[in-house]
Structures are given as C-alpha cells and as structure tokens.
C-alpha positions in Angstrom: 0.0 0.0 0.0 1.4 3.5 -0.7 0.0 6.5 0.6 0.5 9.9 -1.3 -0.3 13.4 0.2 -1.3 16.7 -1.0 0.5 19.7 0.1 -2.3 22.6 1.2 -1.8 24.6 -2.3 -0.5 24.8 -5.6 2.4 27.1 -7.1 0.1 30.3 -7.0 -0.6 32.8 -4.0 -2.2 31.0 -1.6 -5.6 33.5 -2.2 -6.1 31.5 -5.3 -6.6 28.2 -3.3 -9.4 29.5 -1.2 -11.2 26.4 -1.9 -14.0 27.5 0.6 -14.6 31.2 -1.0 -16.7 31.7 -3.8 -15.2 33.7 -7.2 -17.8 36.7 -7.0 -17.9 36.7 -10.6 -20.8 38.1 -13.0 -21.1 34.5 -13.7 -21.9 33.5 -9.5 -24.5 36.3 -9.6 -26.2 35.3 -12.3 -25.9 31.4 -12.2 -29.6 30.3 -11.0 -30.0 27.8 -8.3 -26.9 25.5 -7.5 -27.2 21.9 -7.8 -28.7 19.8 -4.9 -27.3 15.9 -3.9 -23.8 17.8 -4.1 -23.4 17.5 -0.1 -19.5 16.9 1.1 -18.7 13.4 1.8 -19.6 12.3 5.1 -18.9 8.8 4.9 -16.8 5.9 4.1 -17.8 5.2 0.2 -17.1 2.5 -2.6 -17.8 2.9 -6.3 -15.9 1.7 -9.7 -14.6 5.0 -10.5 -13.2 8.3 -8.3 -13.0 11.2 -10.3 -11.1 14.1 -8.7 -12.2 17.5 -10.3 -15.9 18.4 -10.7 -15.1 20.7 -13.4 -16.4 20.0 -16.9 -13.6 17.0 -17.7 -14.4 15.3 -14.1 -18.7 15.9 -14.7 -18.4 15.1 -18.1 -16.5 11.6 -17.3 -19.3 10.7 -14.2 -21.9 11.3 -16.7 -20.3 8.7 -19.5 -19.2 6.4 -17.2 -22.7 5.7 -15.5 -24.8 6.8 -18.4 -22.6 4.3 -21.3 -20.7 2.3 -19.4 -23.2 1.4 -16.6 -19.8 2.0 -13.9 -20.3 3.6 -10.5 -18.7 7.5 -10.2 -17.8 9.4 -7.5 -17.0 13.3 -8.3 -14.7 15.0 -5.7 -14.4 18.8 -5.6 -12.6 21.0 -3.2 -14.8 23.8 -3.8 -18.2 24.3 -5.0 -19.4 22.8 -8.4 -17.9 25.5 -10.6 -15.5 27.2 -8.0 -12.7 27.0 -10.2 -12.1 27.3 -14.0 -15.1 25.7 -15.1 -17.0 28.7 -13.6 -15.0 31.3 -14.4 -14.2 31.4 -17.8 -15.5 33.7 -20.7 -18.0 31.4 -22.1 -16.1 30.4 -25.4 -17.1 27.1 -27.2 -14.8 27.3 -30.0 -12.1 25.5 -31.4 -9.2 25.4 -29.2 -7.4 23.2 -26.9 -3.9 23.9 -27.3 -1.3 26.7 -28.3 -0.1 24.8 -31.3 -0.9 26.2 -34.4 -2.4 23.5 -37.2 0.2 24.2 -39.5 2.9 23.2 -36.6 1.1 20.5 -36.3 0.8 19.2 -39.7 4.9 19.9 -39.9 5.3 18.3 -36.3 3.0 15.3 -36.6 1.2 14.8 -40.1 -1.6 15.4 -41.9 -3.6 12.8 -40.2 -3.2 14.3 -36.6 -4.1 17.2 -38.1 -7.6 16.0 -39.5 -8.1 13.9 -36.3 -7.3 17.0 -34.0 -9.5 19.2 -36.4 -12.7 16.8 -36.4 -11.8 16.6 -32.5 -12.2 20.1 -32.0 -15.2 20.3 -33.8 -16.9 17.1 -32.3 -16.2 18.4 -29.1 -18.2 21.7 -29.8 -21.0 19.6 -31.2 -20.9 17.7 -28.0 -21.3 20.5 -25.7 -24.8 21.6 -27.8 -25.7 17.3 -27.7 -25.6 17.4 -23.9 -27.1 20.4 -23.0 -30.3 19.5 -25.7 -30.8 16.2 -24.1 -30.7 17.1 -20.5 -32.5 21.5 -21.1 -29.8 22.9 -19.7 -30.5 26.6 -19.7 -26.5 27.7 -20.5 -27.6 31.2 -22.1 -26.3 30.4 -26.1 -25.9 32.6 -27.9 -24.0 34.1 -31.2 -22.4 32.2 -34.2 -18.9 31.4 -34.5 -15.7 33.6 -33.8 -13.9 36.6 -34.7 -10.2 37.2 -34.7 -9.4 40.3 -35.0 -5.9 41.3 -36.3 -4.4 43.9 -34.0 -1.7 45.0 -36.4 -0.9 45.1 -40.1 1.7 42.1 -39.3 -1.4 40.1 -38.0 -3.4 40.4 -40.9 -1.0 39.4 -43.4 -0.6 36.2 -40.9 -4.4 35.8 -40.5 -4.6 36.1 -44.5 -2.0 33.5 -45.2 -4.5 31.0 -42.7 -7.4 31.4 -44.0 -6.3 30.2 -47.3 -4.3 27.5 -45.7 -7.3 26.3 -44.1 -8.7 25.8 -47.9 -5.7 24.2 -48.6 -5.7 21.6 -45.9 -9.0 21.7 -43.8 -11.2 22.2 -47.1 -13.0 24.7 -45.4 -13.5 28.4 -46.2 -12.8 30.9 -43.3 -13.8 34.7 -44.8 -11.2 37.4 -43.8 -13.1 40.7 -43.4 -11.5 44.1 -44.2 -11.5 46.6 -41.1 -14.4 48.1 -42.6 -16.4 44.8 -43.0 -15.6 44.4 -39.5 -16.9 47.9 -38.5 -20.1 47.5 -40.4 -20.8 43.6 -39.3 -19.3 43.1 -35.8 -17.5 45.7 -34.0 -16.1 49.3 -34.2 -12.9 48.9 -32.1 -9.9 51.1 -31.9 -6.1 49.1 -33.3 -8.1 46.9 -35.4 -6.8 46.1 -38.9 -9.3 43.3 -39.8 -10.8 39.6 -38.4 -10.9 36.1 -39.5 -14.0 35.0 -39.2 -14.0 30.9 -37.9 -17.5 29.5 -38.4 -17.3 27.5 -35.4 -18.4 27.6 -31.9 -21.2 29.9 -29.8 -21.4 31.7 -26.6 -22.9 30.4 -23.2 -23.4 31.2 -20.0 -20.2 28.8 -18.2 -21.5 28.3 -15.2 -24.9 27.1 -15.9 -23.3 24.5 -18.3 -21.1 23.3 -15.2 -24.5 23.1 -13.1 -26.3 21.4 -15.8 -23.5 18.9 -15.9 -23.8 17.9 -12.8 -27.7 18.0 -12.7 -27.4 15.6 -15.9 -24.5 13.1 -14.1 -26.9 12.8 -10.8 -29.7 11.7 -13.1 -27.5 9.4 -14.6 -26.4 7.9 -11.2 -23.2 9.5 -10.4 -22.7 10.8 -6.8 -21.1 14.3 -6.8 -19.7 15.0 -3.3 -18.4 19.1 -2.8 -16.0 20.5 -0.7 -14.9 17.3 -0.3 -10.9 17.8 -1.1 -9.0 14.9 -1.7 -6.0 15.2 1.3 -4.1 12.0 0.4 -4.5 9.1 -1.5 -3.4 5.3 -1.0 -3.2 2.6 -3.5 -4.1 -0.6 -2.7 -3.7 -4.3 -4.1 -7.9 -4.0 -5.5 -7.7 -0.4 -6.7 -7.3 3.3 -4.5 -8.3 4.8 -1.2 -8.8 8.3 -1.5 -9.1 10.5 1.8 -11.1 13.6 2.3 -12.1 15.5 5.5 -15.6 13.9 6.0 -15.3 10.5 4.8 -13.4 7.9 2.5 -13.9 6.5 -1.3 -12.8 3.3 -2.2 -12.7 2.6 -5.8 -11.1 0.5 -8.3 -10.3 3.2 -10.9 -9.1 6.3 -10.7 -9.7 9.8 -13.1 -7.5 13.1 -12.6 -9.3 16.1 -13.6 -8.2 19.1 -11.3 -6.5 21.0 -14.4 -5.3 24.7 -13.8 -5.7 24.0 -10.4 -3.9 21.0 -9.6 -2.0 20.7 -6.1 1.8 19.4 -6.4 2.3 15.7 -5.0 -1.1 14.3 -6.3 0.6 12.4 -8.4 4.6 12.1 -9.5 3.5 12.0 -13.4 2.1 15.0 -13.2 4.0 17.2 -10.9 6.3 19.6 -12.5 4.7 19.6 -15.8 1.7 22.0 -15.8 2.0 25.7 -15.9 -1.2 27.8 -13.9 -1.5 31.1 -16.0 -4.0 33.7 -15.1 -6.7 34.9 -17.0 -9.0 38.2 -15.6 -12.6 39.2 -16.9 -14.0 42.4 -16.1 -18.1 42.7 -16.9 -19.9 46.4 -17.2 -23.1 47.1 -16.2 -25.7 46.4 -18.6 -25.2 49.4 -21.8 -28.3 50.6 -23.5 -28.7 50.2 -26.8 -27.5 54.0 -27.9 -24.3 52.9 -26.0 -23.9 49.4 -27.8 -24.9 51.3 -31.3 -22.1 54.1 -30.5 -19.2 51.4 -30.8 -21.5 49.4 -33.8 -21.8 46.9 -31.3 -25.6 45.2 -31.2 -24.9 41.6 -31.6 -23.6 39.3 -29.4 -20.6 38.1 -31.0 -17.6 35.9 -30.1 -14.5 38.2 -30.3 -11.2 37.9 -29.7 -7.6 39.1 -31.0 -4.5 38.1 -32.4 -2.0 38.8 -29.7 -0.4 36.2 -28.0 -1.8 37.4 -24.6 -5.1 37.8 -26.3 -7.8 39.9 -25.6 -11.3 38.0 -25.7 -14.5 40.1 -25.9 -18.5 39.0 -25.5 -21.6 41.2 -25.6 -23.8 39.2 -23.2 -27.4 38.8 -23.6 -28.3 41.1 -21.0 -26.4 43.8 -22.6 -23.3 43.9 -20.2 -20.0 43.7 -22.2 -17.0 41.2 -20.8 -13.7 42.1 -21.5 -11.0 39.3 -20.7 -7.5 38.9 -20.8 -3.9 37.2 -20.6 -0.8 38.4 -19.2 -0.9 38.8 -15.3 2.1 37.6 -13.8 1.4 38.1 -9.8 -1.4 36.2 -8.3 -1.0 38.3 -5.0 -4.6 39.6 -4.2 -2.9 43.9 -4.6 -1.6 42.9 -8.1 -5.4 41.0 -9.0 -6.8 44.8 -8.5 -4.2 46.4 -10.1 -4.8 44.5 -12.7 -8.7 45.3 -13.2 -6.9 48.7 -13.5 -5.4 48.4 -16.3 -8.2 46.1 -18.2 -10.4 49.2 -17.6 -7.9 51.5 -19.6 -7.3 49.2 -22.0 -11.5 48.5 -22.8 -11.3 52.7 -22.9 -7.9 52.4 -25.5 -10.2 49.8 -27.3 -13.4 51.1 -27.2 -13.7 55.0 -26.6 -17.4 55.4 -26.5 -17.1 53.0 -23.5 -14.3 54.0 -21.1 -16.5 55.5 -18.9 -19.1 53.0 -18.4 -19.1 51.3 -14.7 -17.6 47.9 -14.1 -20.0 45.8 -12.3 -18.0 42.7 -12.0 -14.1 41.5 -12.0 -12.5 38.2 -11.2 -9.7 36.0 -11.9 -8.8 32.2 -12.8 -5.7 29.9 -14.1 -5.7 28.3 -17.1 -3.4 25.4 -17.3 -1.2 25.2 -19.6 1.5 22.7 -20.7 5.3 22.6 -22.2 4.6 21.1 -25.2 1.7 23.5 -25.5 -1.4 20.6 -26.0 -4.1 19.0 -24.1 -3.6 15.7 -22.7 -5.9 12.2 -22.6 -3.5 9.7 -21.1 -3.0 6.8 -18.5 -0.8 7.2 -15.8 0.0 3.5 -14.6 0.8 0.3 -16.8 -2.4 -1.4 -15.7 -4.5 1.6 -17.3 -6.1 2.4 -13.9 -5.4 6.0 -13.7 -6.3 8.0 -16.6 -6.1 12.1 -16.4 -7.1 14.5 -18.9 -6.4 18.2 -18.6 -4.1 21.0 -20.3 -6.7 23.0 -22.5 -4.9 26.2 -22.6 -7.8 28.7 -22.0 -10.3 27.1 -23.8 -11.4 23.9 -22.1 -15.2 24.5 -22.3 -15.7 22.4 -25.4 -12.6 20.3 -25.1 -13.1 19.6 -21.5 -16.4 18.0 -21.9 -15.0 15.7 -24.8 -11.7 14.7 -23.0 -13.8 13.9 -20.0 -16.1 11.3 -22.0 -13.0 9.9 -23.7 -11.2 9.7 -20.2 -14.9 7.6 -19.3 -13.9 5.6 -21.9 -10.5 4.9 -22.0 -10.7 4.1 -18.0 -13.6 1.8 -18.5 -12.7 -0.1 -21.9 -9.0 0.8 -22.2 -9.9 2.4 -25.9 -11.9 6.1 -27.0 -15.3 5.7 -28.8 -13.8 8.5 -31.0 -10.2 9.2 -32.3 -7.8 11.6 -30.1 -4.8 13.1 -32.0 -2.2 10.6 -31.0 0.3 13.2 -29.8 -2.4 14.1 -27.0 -2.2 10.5 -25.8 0.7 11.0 -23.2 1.3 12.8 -19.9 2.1 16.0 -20.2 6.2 16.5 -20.3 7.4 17.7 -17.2 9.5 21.5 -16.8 13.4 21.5 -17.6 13.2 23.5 -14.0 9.5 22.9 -12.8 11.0 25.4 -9.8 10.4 28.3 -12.0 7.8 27.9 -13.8 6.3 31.4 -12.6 9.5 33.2 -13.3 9.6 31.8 -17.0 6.3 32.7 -17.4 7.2 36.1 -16.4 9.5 36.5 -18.9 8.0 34.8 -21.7 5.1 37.1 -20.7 7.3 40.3 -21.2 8.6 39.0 -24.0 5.6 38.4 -25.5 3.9 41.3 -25.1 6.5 43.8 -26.5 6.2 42.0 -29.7 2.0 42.2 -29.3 2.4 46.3 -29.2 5.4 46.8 -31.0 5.5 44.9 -34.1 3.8 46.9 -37.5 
C-alpha cells in the first residue's frame, strides 16, 4: 500500500486556493440555483470510478461512465461545483485546446493528426450543444462562431495566409473581413486592422453548463460529493483509497481532472509539468442600446484578438459587455486589482465610447497550460487504472467535456469511442526547471507582449 499526500496549495498565492470562498464573478450572480445531492462526503464510500475534479472533464466523465458504461462515479471537488475554471471562464465554445498552431502540427506530426485534431475540435463543440439539448440545460447560447481580429498590419497578413491555408488543408473556407467589414458587421474597435472570421463555436453562460453537468450526471447515477478535497491518496492491491475530510472513497479506478488548479504531489507524473497562468474578466453594467450602437456593437458576438496574450470580448445577452485577458504575472490579491486597473484602460484604448461606463464585476482564474503547448488524454500507470485528462490552454469548455467522455472511456474499456490526436495520448512532459515555472512565465510574458504592441 502506498500512501500519497497533498500539500495545502499549488504554485500560485495561496488567495487563489481558497477552496471554501466563492469567485464573485458576474457569472456567480447570475448562475440560477446550484445543484442539490452535491453535499460533502460524510462517509466511508465505494464505487468503480473516483474522479477528482468536478469541473467539466471530471462531470463530463461521471456522466459517461454511469450513463454508457453502466460504472459507478464518484465526483470530488474541493470547492463548490464550478468554484474553479469551469466557472470562471469567458464562455467560449470554440475551437481550441492547445497553443499549437495546425500548420505546426501538420509539420510536427502529419496530416492525419491534423484531421483527427481538427474533427476533434469540432466534435467536441457539437458535444457541448448534444448534452445540454438532451438534458434542457439553460446555458444562455448565444452568437455564431468567432472573430479574430488582427491587432496590427503584421497580424493580418498572418491571418490572410490561414485562411487560405485552411482551404488548402481543412477544405474549409474561413472569410477574412477588411476593417471596414468588420466595422459595419461586428464591432467598431480602436487598433483593429481586420478579423478572420471561424464559423465554429457559440457563446454560453459557463457556469450554468457546469450546473447542468452535474444536474445531468446525478440523473445518470453519479454521486457528486463538494468541498470534499481529496487530502491523500493510497493505492491498494484492488484499486485506491482516496481520503477527504468527511469520509473515504474506495474505488477501483481512478480519473484526474483538477487542471489549472492542480495541487503538487497528487501524483509524481504530473507534478512539475503543468503551468497555472491567469486569466481576468471584467463585466460592465448592462449598456443601452445608444451605447452598444455608439461602438457598432448590437450583436452578441464571439470576439477575440491576435496577440499572443489575447484579448477575448462578448456582448452578453443582458447587454453587459465582458472584457477578458492574458498576461498577469502576480497572483498576490494587490496585483489582481491592479490588474482590473489596467483592463479598464485598456477597454477605454479599445473602445472610446465605452471607457467611462461602470464595471459591475471582476474576477480572476488559471488556465493550465502545458510545455509542449497541447491538451492531454493519457494513463498514468501500466495497468490503465489512472487516466487524467487536462491542459486546454484557456479554452477547455468544449474540449473539457470531450476529453472527460474519452477519459470515461478509455478508463472503463482501455480504448476512446472516437479518435484523439495521438500526440495528445501522453502525460504531459514535465518542466526542464519545474522550480520556476512562474519566473519563466514572467519573462515569456514580457517577452511576448513587447512584440503584441510593438511589431507593425
């Protein structure tokens, strides 16, 4: 028997880790009721499967595994059912996944795990719409697809050059709109040079979906146990014995879906290879329809930008305007407000009708990102019985859900019902110097955004 403990936070500030605190997001406020038969674990439980994460992977894999495979779950959260990512996020089901471009990985692994990664992408955002249609859950869709909009002259050569590789090797046709195409379909927004327009994905309200999840795995038969943090973990010669404050779970298999907020020492295959990143969202107050009209603004479009610590825009259905972004490189709480700071000058830099309109909301999450810059799907053990999935790079809503049912899978039958690009099927590749990880990112973040505002 070996017995593995969790230290009491990851790499971030410790504020970040506040597993008991709710994110007082736009998203909390708005959410509708929470799911009931979430209680903590007060007891001494057995089941086929332990998931640990009740983000959209972990949910996503109870569901499949009771629903298709007819295998016990047990969900284990340290916070509330959407405390972290999965309830924070900016509402983006799009293509995404990974920081690898398709071309680099057509030149890196092939033109088959480029169509299998394309159609995975794709299927996944299909899957999202599948589940919330068969179990009503009210996630708020809305708008059609994605803008990208070039933020310099450099970008929309480069944004050019994709779309007509995507003809070239995707067989699909992404239209490239001139600035003033832009201005008179989408958006009137200041350092815009043109968009790429990627007729995938839609908008949704990310923490309903999370709620719905876990409404639709408890009608399956999965038992969803919050603020029920997994404090060590044993295995054993018939499977694990996983130890939270109120009770045990005893199960056979094992699924790791914690993500951007996984806690070093859960398990040695994974420590030192994910990167935490934040990401910050700011929401106004609700703008009226002279204000929308003033910035050409009066649909509620997916929109985000070329620049390597992107920004990502949504006009919500109640009218408010969210204005995310990369690139904070403290996690102390002092540096989060500073950082709403600056998001507010940069929506005025962006959008000038707007720069005085109130701010009703502002939060922050991590993303999780990996070295080799890709989600993951793999077992962690030679007998198959651990299984994690995680790594989506800021955009896990769609990919989440379909790693999750492929992690139900491949736990339960060894195997995926669909294809997974076979350079996802691996652990994640640990840090040269997992140590500093947040001083790289530092740096790569400084780097990266003097060539965002300073190339032509």
């Amino acid at each position: 028997m070996r017995r593995r403990a969790r230290p009491a936070a990851g790499i971030c500030h410790a504020s970040l880790y506040r597993f008991d605190q709710p994110e007082e997001s736009y998203w909390e406020a708005t959410g509708g009721p929470r799911p009931v038969g979430c209680d903590p674990l007060g007891r001494d439980v057995a089941c086929e499967v332990a998931i640990i994460g009740g983000g959209y992977t972990g949910l996503s894999a109870a569901l499949h595994l009771t629903r298709d495979h007819g295998l016990s779950a047990v969900v284990l959260e340290a916070g509330h059912i959407g405390w972290g990512a999965s309830g924070r996020n900016g509402g983006f089901v799009c293509l995404g996944g990974l920081k690898l471009g398709y071309a680099q990985v057509l030149n890196a692994f092939g033109r088959k795990a480029l169509r299998t990664l394309f159609d995975q992408q794709k299927g996944a955002i299909a899957l999202v719409a599948e589940l919330a249609d068969i179990y009503r859950i009210d996630m708020k869709r809305s708008g059609d697809g994605e803008y990208v909009l070039a933020h310099n002259r450099t970008a929309r050569r480069q944004l050019a050059r994709e779309a007509a590789w995507v003809v070239e090797h995707l067989g699909e046709r992404w239209q490239m709109l001139a600035r003033e195409e832009v201005e008179e379909t989408v958006c009137r927004a200041n350092g815009m040079y043109g968009a790429l327009f990627v007729p995938h994905g839609f908008g949704i309200h990310p923490l309903r979906y999370v709620r719905g999840l876990a409404r639709a795995a408890i009608e399956e038969g999965a038992r969803i146990h919050q603020h029920s943090r997994v404090a060590a973990w044993q295995r054993c010669d018939d499977g694990f014995l996983l130890s939270t404050p109120g009770g045990t779970v005893r199960a056979r298999r094992l699924i790791i879906a914690t993500n951007g907020f996984y806690e070093e020492g859960l398990h040695p295959k994974l420590d030192g290879t994910l990167l935490p990143a934040l990401s910050s969202i700011i929401v106004t107050r609700p703008l009226s329809p002279a204000e929308r009209e003033a910035q050409g603004w009066t649909k509620p479009a997916l929109v985000a930008d070329s620049r390597t610590l992107l920004f990502y825009t949504r006009l919500l259905p109640d009218g408010r305007f969210l204005f995310g972004s990369r690139g904070g490189v403290s996690s102390t709480p002092d540096a989060a407000a500073r950082q709403v700071e600056w998001m507010k000058g940069r929506l005025g830099e962006r959008f000038p009708a707007w720069k005085d309109v109130g701010i009703d909301h502002a939060w922050r999450g991590l993303v999780c990102l990996a070295r080799d810059r890709t989600a993951h799907l793999a077992a962690l053990d030679d007998d198959g019985r651990i299984v994690t999935a995680l790594g989506y790079h800021g955009n896990g809503v769609a990919m989440g859900t379909f790693l999750g049912q492929a992690a139900a899978d491949l736990v339960a039958t060894g195997t995926t019902r669909r294809p997974i690009a076979g350079f996802m099927r691996c652990p994640p590749p640990r840090f040269a110097l997992p140590a500093f990880r947040l001083p790289m990112l530092r740096a790569a973040y400084l780097a990266h955004g003097m060539r965002d505002e300073w190339l032509p």
